[in-house]
N, C-alpha and C positions, 0 to 999 in steps of 0.2 A: 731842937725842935721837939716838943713835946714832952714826956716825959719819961725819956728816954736814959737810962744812966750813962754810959757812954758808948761814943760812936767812931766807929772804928774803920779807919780807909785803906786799904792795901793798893798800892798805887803801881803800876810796873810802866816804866817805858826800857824799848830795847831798841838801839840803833846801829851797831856795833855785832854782825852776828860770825860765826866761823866758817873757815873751809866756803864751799859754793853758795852758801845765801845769801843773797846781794844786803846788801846794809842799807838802812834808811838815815833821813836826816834830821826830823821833826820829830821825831818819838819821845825821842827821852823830856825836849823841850815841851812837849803836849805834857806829859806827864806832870813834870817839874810846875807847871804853869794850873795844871787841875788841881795837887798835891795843896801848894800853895790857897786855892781859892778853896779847897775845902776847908783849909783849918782855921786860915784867918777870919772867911764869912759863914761859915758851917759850923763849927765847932768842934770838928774832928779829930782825933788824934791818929798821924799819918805816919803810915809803916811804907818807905817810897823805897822803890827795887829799880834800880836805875843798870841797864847794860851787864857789867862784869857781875855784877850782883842777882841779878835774875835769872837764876838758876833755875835748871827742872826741879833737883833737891833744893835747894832752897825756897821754893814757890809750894811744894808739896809738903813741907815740914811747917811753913806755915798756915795752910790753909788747914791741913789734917793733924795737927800737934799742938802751935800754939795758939791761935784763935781759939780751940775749944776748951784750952784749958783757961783762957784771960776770958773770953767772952760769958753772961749771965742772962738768963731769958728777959730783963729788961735793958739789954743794948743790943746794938744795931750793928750793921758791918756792910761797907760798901768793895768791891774789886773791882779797879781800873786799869786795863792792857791796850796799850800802845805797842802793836809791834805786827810781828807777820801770822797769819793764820791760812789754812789749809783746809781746804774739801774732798775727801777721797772718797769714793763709793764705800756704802756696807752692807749689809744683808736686811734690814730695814730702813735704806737710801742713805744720801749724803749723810757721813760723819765729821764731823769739825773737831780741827786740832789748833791749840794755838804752841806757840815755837819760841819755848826760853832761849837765852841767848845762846846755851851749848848743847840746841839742837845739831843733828847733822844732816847732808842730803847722801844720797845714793841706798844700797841694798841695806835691810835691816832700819832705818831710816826713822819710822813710825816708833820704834821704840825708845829712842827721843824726845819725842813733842809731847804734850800735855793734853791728854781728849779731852774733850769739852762736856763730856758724860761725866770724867772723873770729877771736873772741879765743880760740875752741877750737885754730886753726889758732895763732896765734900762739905757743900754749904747747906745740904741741905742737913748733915749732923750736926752742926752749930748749933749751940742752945738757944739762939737768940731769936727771936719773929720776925727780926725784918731782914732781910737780905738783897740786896742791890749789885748788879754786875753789870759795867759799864767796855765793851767790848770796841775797841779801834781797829780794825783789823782787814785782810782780803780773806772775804767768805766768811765775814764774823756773823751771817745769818744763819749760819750751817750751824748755829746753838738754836736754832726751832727744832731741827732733829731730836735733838739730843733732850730737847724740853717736853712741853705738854701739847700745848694746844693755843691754837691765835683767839684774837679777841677785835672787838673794836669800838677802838678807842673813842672819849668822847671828854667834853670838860665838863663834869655835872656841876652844879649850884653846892659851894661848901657848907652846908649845915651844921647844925652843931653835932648831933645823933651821927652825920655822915663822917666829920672829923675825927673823931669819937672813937669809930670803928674804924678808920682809917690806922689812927693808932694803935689801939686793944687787938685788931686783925691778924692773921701772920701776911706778910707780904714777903714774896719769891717773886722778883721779875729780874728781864734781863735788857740791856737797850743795845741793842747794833747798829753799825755803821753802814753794813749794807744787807740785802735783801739776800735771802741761797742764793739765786740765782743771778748773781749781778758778782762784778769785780770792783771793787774797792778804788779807788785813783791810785793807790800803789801800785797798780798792777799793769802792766803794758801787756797787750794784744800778744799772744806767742810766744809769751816766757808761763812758765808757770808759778813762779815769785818775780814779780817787779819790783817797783819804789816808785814813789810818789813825786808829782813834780812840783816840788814843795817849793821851786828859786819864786811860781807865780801865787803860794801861798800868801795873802792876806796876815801879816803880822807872823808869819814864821809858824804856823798851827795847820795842822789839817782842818780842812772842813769839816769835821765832824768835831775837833777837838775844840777849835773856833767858837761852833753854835754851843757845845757844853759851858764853855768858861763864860757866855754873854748870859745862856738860860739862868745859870745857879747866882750872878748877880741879880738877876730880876728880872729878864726880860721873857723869861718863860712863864712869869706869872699870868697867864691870859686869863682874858675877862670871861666871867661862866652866863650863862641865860638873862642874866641880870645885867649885863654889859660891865662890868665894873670888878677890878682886879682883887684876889681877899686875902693879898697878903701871903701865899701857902704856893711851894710849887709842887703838884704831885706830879712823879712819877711818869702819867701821861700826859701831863701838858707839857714836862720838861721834850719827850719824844716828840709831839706836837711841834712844836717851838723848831726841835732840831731837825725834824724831815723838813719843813717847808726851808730851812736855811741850806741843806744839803742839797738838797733836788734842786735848789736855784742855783747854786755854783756847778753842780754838775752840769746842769742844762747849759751855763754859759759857756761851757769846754766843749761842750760838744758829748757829754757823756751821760750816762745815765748811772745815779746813787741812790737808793729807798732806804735809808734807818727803819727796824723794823722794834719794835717794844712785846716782848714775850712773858709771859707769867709762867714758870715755872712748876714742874708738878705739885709740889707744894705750898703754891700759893691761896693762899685764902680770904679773908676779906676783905682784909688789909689795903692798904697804898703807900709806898718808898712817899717819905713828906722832906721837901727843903725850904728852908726858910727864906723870905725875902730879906735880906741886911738891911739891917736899920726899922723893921715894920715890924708890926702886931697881927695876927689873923684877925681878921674882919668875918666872923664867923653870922652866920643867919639861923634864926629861930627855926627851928623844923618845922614842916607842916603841921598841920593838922589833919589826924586820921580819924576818919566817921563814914558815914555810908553812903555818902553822897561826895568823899573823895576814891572811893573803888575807881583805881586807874584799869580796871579790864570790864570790857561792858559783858563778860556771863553771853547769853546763848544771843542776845541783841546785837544788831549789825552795827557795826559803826557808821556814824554820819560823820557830814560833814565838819561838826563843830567839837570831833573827835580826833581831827587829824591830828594836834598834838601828841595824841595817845599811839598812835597809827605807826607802828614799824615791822620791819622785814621785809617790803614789796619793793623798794627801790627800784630793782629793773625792772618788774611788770608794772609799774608807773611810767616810768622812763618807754617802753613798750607801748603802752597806751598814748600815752602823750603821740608817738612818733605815727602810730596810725591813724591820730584825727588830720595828719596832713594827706593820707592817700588819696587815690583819683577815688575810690569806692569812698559813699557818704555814711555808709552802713557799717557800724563795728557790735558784733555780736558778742558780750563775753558770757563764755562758755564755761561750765565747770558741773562737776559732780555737786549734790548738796552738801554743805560744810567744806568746799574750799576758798572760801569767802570773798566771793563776786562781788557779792552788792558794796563788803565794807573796800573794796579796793578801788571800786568806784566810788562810793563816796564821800571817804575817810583819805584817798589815796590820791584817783588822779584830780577830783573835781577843786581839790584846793589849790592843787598848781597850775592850773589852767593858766596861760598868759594873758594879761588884761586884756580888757575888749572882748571875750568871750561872756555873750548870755547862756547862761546854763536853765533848759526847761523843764522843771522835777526836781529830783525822782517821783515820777507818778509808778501805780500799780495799776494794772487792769483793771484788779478786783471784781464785782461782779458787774459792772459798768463798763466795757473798754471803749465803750461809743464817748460816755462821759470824758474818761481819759483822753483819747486822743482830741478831743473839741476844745479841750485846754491846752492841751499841747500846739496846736494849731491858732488859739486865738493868741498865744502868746510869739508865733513865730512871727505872724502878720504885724505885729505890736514892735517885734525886736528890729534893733537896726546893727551892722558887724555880723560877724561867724558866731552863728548859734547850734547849739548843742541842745537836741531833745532828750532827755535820760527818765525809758521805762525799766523799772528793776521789777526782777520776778516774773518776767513777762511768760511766763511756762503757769501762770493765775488763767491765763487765758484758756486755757484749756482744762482748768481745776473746779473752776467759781461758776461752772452751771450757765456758762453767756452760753444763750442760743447758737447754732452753725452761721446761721446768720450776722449775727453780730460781731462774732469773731471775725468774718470775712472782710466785714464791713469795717471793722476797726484796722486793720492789715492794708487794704486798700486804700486806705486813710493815713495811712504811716506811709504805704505808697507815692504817695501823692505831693508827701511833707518833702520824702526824699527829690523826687523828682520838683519838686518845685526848688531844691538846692539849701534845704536845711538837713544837718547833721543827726543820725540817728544812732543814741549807744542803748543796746538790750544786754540785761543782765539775762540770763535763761541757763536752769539746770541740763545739763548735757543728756539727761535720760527725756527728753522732752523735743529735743533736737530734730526729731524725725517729724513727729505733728509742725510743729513751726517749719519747716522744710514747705509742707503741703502748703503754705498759704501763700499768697500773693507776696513772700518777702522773699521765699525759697528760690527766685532764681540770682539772689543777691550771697547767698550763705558763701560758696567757696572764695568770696576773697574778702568774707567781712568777716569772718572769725577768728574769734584767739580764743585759746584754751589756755585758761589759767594754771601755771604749773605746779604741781606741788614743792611745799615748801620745803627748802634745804635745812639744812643743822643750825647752818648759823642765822637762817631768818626764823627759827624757831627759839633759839636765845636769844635774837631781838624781842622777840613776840614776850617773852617770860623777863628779862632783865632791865630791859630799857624801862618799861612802864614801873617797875620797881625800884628803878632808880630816881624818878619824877618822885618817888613818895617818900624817898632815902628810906625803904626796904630791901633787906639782903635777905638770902637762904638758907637756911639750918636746918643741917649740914649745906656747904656747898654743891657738893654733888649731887644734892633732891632738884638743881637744873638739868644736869646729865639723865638724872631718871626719868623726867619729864619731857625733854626733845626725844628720848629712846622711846616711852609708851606710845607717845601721839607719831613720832617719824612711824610706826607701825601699825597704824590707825588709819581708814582712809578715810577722807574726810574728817577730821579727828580737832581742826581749828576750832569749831564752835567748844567743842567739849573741854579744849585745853583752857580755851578764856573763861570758861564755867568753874572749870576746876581750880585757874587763879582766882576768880572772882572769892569764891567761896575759903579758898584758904586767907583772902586780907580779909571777909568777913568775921574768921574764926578767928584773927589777930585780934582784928577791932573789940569785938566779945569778949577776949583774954583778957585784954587790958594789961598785959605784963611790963609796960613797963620799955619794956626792947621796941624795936622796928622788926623783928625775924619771921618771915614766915616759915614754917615749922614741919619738919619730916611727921613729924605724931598728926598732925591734922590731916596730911594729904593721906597717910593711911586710915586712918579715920574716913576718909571722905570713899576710900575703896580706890585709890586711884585715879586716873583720868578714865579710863574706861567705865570707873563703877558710882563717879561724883555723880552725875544724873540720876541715873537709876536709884544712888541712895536720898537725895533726898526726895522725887514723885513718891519714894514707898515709904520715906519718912511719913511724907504729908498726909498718904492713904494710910495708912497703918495709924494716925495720931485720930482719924476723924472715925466719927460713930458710923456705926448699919447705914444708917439713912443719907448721913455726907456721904457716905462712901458711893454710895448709887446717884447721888445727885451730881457726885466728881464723877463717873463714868458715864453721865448721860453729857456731862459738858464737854468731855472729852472726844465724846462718839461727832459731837455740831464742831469740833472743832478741826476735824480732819476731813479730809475728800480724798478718794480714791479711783484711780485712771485706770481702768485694767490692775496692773496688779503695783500700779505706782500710788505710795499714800506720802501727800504732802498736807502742812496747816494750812487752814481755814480763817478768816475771820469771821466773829461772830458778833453780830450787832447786839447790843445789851438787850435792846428789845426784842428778843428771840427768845431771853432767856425768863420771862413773864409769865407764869402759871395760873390758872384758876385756883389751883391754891396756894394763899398766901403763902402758906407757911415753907412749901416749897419752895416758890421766888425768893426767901428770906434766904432759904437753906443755900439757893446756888449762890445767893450773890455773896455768903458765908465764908462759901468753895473759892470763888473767883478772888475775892481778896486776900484769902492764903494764899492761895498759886500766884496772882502778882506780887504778895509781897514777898515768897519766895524765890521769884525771879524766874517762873517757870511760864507764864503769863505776860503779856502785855499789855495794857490799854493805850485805847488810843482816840483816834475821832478822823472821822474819813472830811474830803472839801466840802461836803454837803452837813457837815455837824453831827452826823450821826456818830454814835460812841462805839465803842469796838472793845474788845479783848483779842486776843489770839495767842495762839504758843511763840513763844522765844524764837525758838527756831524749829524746824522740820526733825533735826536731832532728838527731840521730845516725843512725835509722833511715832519716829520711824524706829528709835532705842529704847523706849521706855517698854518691857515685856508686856506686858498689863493692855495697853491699847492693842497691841495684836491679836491679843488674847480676846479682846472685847470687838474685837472687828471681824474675828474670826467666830464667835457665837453670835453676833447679829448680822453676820452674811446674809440671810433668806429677808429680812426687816430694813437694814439699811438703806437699800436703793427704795423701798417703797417710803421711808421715811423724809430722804431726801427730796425726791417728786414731791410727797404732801408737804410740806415745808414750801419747797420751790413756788406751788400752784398755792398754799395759802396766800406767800406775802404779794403773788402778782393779781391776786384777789381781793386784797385789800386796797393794794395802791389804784386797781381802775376802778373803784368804789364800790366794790362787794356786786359784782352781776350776777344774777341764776347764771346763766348761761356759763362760767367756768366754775360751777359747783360739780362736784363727783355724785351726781343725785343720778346719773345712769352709769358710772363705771364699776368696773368688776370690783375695782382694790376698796370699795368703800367699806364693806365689812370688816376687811384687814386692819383697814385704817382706825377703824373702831377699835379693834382689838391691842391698840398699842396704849390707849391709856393715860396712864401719868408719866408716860415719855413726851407725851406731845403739849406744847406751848399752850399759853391763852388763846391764840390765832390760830396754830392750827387744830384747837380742839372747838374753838368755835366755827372754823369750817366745816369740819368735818359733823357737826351738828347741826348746821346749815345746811349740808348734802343732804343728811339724812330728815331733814323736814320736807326738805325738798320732795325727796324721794317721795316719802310720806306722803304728802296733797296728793301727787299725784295717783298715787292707787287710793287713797280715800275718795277721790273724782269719779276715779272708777267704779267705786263701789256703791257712792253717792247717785248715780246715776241711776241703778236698777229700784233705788228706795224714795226716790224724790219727788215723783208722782206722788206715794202715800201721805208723804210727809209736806206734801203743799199746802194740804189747809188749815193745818197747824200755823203756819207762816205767815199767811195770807189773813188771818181772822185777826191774830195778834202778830204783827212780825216784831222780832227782837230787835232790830236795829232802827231807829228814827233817827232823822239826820235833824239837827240842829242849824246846820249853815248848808251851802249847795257845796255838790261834792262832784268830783263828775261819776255819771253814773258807773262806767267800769271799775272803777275804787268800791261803789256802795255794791256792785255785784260780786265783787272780791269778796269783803266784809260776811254777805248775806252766802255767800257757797261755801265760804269757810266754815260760818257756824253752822248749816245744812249738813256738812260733809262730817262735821265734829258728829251731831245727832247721828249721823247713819249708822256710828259702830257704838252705839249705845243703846239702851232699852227703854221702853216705854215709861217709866220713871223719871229717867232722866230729860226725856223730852215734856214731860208735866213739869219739872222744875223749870225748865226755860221757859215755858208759856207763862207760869207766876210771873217769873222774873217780869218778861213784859209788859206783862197786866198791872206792873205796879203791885199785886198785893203783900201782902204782911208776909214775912218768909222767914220761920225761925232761922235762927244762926246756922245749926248742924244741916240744915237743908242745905244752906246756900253754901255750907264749908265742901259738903258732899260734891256742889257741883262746881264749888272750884277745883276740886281733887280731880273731878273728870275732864274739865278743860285742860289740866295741864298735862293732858293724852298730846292735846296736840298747839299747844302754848308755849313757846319760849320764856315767856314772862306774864306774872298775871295778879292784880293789886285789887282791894276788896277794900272800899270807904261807906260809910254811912254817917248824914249823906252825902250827896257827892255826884259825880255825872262819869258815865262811864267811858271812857279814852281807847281809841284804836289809830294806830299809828304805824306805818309803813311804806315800803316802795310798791312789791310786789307780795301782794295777800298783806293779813295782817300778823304782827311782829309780837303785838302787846294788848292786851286788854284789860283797863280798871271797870270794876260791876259797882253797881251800886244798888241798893234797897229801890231805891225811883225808877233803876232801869231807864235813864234817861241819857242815852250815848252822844257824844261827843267827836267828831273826829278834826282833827288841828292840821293844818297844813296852810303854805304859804299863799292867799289868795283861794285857796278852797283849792287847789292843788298840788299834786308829788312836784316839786323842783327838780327839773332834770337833772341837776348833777348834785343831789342829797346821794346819802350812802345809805339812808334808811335810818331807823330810829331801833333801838332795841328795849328800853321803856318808856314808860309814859306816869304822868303822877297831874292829879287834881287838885287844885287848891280851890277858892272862891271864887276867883276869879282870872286867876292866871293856871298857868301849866308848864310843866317841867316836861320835855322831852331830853332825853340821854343820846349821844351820835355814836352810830357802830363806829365810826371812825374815830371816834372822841372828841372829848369833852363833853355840856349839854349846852339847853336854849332855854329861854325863858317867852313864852308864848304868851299874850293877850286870848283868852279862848272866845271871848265877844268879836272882837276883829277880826281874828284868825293872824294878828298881826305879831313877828317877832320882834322882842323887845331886848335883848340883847344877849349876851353869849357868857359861858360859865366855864372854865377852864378853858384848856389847848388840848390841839390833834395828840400831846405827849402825855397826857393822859387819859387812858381807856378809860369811861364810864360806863358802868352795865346798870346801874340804877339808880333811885332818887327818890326824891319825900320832901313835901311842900307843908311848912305852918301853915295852920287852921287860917291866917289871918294874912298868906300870902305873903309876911316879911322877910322870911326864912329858906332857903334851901340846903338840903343835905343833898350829896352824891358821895356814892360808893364805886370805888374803882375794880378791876380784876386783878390787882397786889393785895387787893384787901383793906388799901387807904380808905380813909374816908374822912371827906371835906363838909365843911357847911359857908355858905357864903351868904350874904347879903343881899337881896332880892334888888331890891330898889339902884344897887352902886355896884353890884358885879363883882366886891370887894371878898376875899377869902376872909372867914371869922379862925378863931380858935380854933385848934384841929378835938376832934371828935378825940376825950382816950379810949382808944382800941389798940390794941395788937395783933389780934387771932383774923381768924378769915371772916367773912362778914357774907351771910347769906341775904339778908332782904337787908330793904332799909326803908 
């Protein structure tokens, strides 16, 4: 097998022993019968120690004499003992001895038999890399003592790359016949050496010797993932093969026997390989590795369609599973952040689910939980069988800004699922435990919880080996798995970061390009560890970006976290958050945003409603990255106000922009001013909203003691003429607006406006003067000659175009505000039509003769703040607040060529 130069079998059976130890009758014929099948279908050359021959000195002169001087680090060597073995206590547990034939029993005794230490030590000075020891014996499991460490066992897919290594590897294993803790069928109840009741033996063989001589002809070939045998028996399928043939004839006696399969302390990445007789290895092309086969999903949970990747949880699956049958409908799982709730649900139990189970989600709360549960609910009315509703994260509920209300309401609503007899699983961080307590769910918590345990050693080498075997990747060194279950077993919570930390070591493979499958001791120190892989690369990615990234990654970071008291968990953050009045910042975060996802630090996503998302990987990002602490800890006094302005913009947007929830009388509106280029498109044009707001009304005030003077000014020539009927509260808006403008200006400026009405001739700088003065208290403000001048809005006016003619225009649907307009933020003249822009987005294309609209120019998904109409009405331009800028088609609503711009765009 392979390329191996020669392979070498020490074969012992003993049946024949002296003085008190009872003699066996199968041994030597086990022997005789393995000896036999190694050499004729193996290829072996077999050194066989039968009875008189099998000596303590003789077994020790060959294992420590001649084997090292014949054997060469390209041959092999296998050791097979048929005979009696021994378990005596030692100072670190069971020691195992096996018993050449001229052992003795009674005083001094032990210095007879052969420990199981020595001959492990023995084979492990053999020059050779593969080493095989094949143990028949009572208490032959008592060489786990005396070895390393267990494993579990599995039939991977034989690759080529896996072959490969298989070979090139060192391989130390050992295979037993029974378990420490079990007796062997030699052995009768109350003797402390028995013999086997070999007369009801099967062909004259022990069971265990039996399933060897059937496995190495071929029937231990089992078929790997592929269903399909390849030719090769390793090492653990041979064990495979022979525990399930053992355990079935013991069970038929009435007894109990486990073969146990042990790797040795110097076993390495090897596999003991036998050949099928008469066959070829049917070997398989190895994966393919690239970045969309990373077997460990990084700080991301796992889903469902991950379960292949999904090990170590067995029993808390098996756990989970056993509680959706309790009388309680309610199963709570509970866990610190980073002991991986959500992937156990639904990477773990939701794919074993028994058929017939509808599963409803995983929803989030998010900042909807009314949303959430109304699908949860329409889906249970809909389901027919045992249904399962799965909210994950449900500790959102208390993070994501849902009113006290809504949260109530949502709880009482989960209430109601349960009581009407649909099944409820919540994933929920156990620092959150107490608020979920208080709602209408908390009289259900003491017998719907489970607290997910932390993971042991060995579901911590499943977590690192298994998924690496899926990709036929090993470790180099072997023991950088030992260093790896050691950091994280010491870490709490430390799951997310261990998968990050794999993640990023197949990354650093893939990037190698070496050639090998090994993931590499130099990368993981590179990466700093699993404690320091995070941290190193967020400081990579801030340390790689300039001054201006750097502030625009800390203001994304600041929207992407929420803080409960002194608990900080992620956030999502809907893309359209992150929209600035200046372009050039929008560009910069969304710059940020696609480093951080494509370094895996990041997510996107899109919630049931379409909306798009990012958010952090995990909470392990917020809560370990220095830098956010540090940033939450200097904007302490800012954050909560920022959040509120945030919160009350976007719930002023979606009910169509009202005065009535503007900050035009609250105290923080100065504050809110004072934040700047922290604050979005939205909330900087609320917050400029409030402050117009504010504005009129102490301009009203102050209009008031001046308006008498200023009546016959108005009255002789008034500035405003309506063109179409308007109703009159609109045209008194219009006429106290421009009144209230004139009161905080001087008598100059109120002679330009009388020109203006009068129609007379008005140089340019006049009239440029008294557009600089309007925009005292104008949002928006367009200048055509000639032209008609436009006033457009819900409540006062928003926007006003002048003209040389001074002949005003106001457009509205029927010569009135439509109750459910959001208001208009420009206005633009053409000849005969009009461009109005929607605070809410997009625009309209207006008939200004009719008052009639003619059809609509983009969607809600893009903001327009303004626009510009050809001379000849064919044309429209609109400018967004990213800084886009479209032209469309008048006549067909059709998008033309885009405008080339890049930079921010002030008028248009």
């Amino acid at each position: 097998m392979g390329d191996f130069g020669t392979s070498v079998a020490v074969v012992v059976g003993i049946d024949t022993y002296a003085g008190a130890i009872p003699n066996l009758r199968t041994a030597v014929a086990d022997a005789k019968a393995v000896a036999s099948r190694l050499a004729t279908e193996q290829g072996y050359v077999v050194e066989l120690l039968v009875d008189e021959a099998a000596t303590r000195a003789a077994l020790l002169g060959l294992l420590e004499e001649t084997l090292p001087r014949r054997l060469g680090p390209g041959d092999r060597v296998l050791f097979y003992f048929a005979g009696h073995g021994i378990a005596q206590d030692g100072d670190d547990g069971p020691e195992g001895y096996l018993l050449p034939v001229d052992a003795v029993a009674g005083a001094g005794a032990q210095t007879s038999f052969l420990p199981m230490a020595r001959i492990n030590a023995a084979f492990r000075a053999l020059p050779c890399r593969h080493r095989f020891l094949m143990l028949d014996c009572c208490f032959a499991g008592s060489f786990r003592w005396a070895g390393h460490r267990s494993f579990a066992p599995e039939v991977p897919q034989l690759y080529r790359q896996r072959f490969r290594r298989f070979l090139e590897g060192t391989a130390a294993q050992v295979l037993v016949s029974a378990a420490e803790d079990q007796k062997a069928l030699d052995l009768v109840d109350g003797l402390a050496l028995g013999r086997r009741d070999e007369a009801a033996l099967e062909g004259g063989h022990s069971p265990f010797a039996a399933a060897v001589l059937a496995g190495l002809s071929g029937a231990a070939d089992l078929p790997g993932p592929d269903h399909q045998p390849d030719g090769v028996i390793t090492a653990t399928e041979l064990y495979l093969y022979v525990r399930d043939q053992v355990e079935l004839a013991a069970e038929r006696r009435g007894a109990r026997q486990t073969p146990g399969l042990w790797p040795l302390p110097e076993h390495g990445r090897g596999e003991y390989l036998f050949g099928v007789p008469g066959q070829t290895p049917r070997l398989i092309e190895d994966p393919r590795l690239d970045a969309a086969a990373n077997p460990w999903r990084g700080l991301k949970a796992y889903e469902r369609t991950h379960a292949p990747l999904f090990f170590g949880r067995d029993g808390e699956i098996a756990a989970l599973q056993d509680r959706l049958t309790a009388a309680e409908r309610l199963l709570v799982v509970l866990g610190a952040s980073g002991t991986g709730k959500s992937s156990l649900v639904k990477a773990g139990l939701l794919p074993r689910l028994a058929a017939g189970w509808t599963v409803l989600g995983p929803e989030r709360p998010g900042a909807d939980p009314m949303g959430m549960v109304q699908r949860l609910g329409a889906g249970w009315v809909a389901a027919e069988g045992p249904v399962l509703a799965v909210v994950d994260q449900f500790e959102e509920l208390f993070t994501h800004n849902a009113s006290p209300g809504a949260v109530s309401r949502a709880c009482h609503a989960l209430e109601a699922l349960l009581a009407d007899g649909c099944r409820v699983l919540l994933t929920l961080r156990s620092d959150f435990e107490g608020r979920a307590q208080g709602t209408a769910l908390g009289h259900r918590f003491a017998q719907a919880r489970y607290v997910v345990p932390p993971m042991d050693r060995n579901g911590l080498r499943a977590v690192i080996e298994q998924p690496a075997q899926l990709r036929v990747l090993y470790f180099e060194p072997p023991e950088l798995v030992d260093t790896l279950v050691d950091e994280v077993q010491a870490l709490p919570g430390g799951l997310p970061l261990l998968s990050f930390t794999l993640a990023e070591l197949y990354v650093a493979h893939v990037e190698r390009d070496a050639g090998d499958r090994a993931l590499r001791q130099a990368d993981y120190d590179a990466l700093g560890g699993v404690t320091g892989a995070l941290q190193s690369r967020a400081e990579a990615l801030y340390a790689a970006a300039n001054p201006a990234e750097q502030e625009s990654l800390r203001r994304l970071m600041l929207r992407a976290v929420t803080v409960d008291v002194d608990k900080v968990a992620r956030r999502r953050v809907p893309l359209a958050e992150l929209r600035y009045e200046a372009f050039a910042e929008t560009r910069r975060t969304q710059a940020v945003v696609d480093r951080m996802v494509a370094a895996r630090l990041l997510v996107s996503g899109a919630n049931d409603d379409g909306v798009r998302y990012v958010e952090p990987a995990h909470d392990a990002l917020v809560r370990g990255w220095h830098r956010v602490y540090e940033w939450l800890h200097a904007g302490a006094d800012v954050l909560p106000l920022q959040r509120a302005l945030r919160h009350q913009a976007v719930e002023w947007a979606g009910r169509g922009q009202p005065t009535s929830m503007l900050w035009h009388d609250d105290a923080r509106l100065p504050q809110a001013r004072q934040q700047g280029d922290a604050l979005n498109a939205l909330e900087l044009a609320f917050v400029k909203a409030s402050r117009w707001r504010r504005m009129r009304r102490r301009l009203k005030v102050w209009a008031a003691m001046l308006l008498l003077g200023l009546a016959g000014v108005f009255v002789a020539r008034p500035v405003v003429g309506w063109v179409m009927q308007v109703p009159l509260t609109l045209m008194g808006h219009v006429q106290a607006h421009v009144a209230t403008a004139c009161a905080v200006t001087n008598l100059k400026q109120v002679e330009l406006m009388a020109e203006l009405a009068a129609g007379s001739p008005m140089p340019v700088q006049r009239l440029l003067g008294l557009a600089r003065w309007l925009h005292l208290t104008l949002p928006a403000l367009n200048i055509t000659a000639p032209g008609r001048a436009l006033a457009a809005g819900r409540d006062g006016v928003w926007a006003v175009q002048l003209s040389v003619e001074g002949r005003p225009v106001f457009i509205t649907a029927e010569g009135e505000v439509r109750p459910d307009a959001a208001g208009f933020v420009s206005v633009a003249a053409g000849r005969r039509l009009a461009l109005l822009a929607r605070a809410g987005g997009g625009a309209e294309i207006w008939d200004q003769r009719s008052a009639r609209r003619l059809r609509d120019l983009g969607g809600p998904d893009q903001p327009v703040y303004g626009g510009a109409l050809a001379w000849d009405d064919g044309r429209a331009l609109t400018t967004e607040i990213g800084g886009a800028a479209r032209v469309w088609a008048v006549d067909t609503g059709a998008e033309l060529p885009a405008v080339g711009h890049d930079g921010p765009l002030n008028a248009a």
